[in-house]
C-alpha positions in Angstrom: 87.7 -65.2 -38.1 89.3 -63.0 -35.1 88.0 -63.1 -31.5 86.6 -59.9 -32.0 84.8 -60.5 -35.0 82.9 -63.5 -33.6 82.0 -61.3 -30.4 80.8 -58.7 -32.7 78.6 -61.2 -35.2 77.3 -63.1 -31.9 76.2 -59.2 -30.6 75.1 -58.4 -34.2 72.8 -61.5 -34.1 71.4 -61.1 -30.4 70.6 -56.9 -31.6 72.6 -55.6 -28.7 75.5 -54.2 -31.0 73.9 -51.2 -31.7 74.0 -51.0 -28.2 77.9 -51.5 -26.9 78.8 -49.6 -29.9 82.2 -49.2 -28.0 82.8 -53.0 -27.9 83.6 -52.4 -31.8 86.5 -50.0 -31.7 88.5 -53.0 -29.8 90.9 -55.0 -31.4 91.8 -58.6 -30.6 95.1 -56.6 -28.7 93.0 -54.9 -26.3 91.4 -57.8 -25.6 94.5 -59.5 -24.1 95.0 -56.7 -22.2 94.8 -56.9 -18.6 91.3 -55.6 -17.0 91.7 -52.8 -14.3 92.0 -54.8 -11.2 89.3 -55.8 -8.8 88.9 -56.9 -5.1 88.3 -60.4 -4.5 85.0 -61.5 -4.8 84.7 -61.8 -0.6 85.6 -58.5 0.0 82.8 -56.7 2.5 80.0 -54.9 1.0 80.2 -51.4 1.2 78.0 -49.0 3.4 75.3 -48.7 0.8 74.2 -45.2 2.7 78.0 -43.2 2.4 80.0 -45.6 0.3 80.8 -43.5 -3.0 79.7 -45.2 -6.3 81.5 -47.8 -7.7 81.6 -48.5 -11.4 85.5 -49.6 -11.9 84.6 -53.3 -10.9 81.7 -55.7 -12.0 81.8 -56.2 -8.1 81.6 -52.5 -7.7 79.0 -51.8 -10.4 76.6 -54.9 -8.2 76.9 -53.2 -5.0 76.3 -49.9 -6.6 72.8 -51.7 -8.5 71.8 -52.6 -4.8 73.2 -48.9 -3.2 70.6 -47.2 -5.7 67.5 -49.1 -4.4 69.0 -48.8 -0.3 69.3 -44.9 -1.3 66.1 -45.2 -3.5 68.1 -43.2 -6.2 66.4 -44.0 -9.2 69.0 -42.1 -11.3 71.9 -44.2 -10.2 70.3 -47.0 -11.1 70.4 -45.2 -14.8 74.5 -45.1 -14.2 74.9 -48.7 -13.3 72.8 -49.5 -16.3 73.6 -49.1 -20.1 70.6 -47.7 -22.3 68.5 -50.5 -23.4 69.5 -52.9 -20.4 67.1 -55.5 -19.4 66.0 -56.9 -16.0 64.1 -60.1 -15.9 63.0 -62.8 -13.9 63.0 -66.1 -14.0 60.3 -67.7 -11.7 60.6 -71.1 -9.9 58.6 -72.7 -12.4 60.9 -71.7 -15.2 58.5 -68.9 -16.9 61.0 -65.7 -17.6 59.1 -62.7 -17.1 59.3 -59.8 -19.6 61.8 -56.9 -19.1 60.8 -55.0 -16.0 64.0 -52.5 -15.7 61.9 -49.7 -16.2 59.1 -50.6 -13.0 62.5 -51.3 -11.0 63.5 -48.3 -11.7 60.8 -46.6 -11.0 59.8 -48.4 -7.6 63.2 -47.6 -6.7 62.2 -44.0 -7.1 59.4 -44.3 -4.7 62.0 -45.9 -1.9 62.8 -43.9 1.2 66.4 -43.9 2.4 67.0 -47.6 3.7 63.4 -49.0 2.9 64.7 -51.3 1.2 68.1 -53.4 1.1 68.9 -55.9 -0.8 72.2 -57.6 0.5 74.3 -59.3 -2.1 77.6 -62.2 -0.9 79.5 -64.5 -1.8 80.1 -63.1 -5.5 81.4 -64.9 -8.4 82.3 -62.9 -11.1 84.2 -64.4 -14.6 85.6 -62.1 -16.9 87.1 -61.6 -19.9 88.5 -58.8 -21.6 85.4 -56.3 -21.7 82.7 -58.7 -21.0 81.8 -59.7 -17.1 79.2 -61.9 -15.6 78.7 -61.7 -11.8 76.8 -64.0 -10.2 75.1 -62.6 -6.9 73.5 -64.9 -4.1 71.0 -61.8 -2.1 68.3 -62.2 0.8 66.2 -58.6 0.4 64.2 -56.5 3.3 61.6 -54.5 3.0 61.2 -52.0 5.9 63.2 -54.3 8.3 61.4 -57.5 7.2 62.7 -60.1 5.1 60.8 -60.6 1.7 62.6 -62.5 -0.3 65.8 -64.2 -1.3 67.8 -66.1 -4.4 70.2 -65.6 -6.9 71.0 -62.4 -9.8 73.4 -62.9 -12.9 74.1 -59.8 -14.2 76.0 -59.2 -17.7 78.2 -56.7 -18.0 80.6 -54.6 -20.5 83.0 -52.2 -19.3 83.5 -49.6 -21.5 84.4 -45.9 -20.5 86.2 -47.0 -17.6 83.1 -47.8 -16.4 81.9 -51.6 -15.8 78.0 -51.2 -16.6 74.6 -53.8 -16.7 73.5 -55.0 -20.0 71.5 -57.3 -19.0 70.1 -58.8 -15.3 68.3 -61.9 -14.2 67.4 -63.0 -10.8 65.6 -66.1 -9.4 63.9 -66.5 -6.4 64.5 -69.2 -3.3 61.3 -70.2 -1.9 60.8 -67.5 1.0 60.1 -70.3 3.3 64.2 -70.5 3.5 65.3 -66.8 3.0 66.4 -66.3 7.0 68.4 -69.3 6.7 69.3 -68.6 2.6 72.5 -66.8 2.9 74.2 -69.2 6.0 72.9 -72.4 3.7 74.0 -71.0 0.4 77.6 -70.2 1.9 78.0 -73.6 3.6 77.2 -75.0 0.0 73.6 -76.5 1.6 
């Protein structure tokens, strides 16, 4: 069985084939092919107010996710997300919460300019071919005030020439430690 094939029965199996349709029309070929190039994981975060969006990186697409709730732009956050994405959460006691991509979204639509900002650093992103997972450490404000903090995994396909969410999770820090989260996380404390 080809590379591809397996990719295409494990999507098949989780019901999200249907979904990146345009994951089948790859062969194994394309798959060796280089992806476009991205910056480096540390590169700065953009101005989420004037930077243009970004969808030709997985680090691109993540900044553009946290651009759409700083601009509370509810329909970029339906460009950095492919129909029938998830968002879910895992809380600190292990419970996942359902899918709650659609009351983001919609909170996001309620967001004045700058409201709220979620910064995300020290990125980690492993790719291969047109499947990316980034892995983004964030500490969010809410009009000026720090609310909470922790970590976001988002899976992604690029497809288009467009790197897009399939699927997000996030778990929270206790909120006790989110001024101090991002110096501690990026000290490896």
């Amino acid at each position: 069985m080809t590379l591809l094939s397996r990719l295409a029965a494990a999507l098949l199996a989780l019901g999200t084939l249907g979904t990146l349709g345009t994951l089948t029309a790859c062969t194994d070929a394309d798959l060796q092919k280089p992806s476009p190039a991205y910056p480096s994981p540390d590169y700065p975060s953009p101005d989420y107010a004037t930077a243009p969006v970004d969808l030709s990186s997985p680090q691109g697409t993540a900044h553009s996710m946290m651009m759409a709730m700083y601009r509370g732009d509810a329909e970029l956050v339906d460009k950095v997300f492919i129909e029938n994405a998830t968002l879910r959460r895992v809380k600190a006691d292990g419970v996942v919460q359902p899918d709650g991509l659609k009351r983001w979204r919609d909170w996001v639509g309620t967001l004045d300019v700058g409201q709220a900002h979620e910064e995300i650093f020290g990125l980690e992103v492993q790719r291969f071919g047109t499947l990316a997972a980034v892995w983004a450490p964030f500490v969010i404000t809410y009009e000026g005030k720090i609310v909470g903090c922790g970590v976001n995994h988002l899976s992604m396909a690029y497809a288009n020439d467009q790197w897009r969410v399939v699927s997000g999770m996030d778990t929270p820090a206790p909120k006790e430690n989110c001024a101090k989260f991002k110096a501690e996380y990026l000290a490896g404390t």
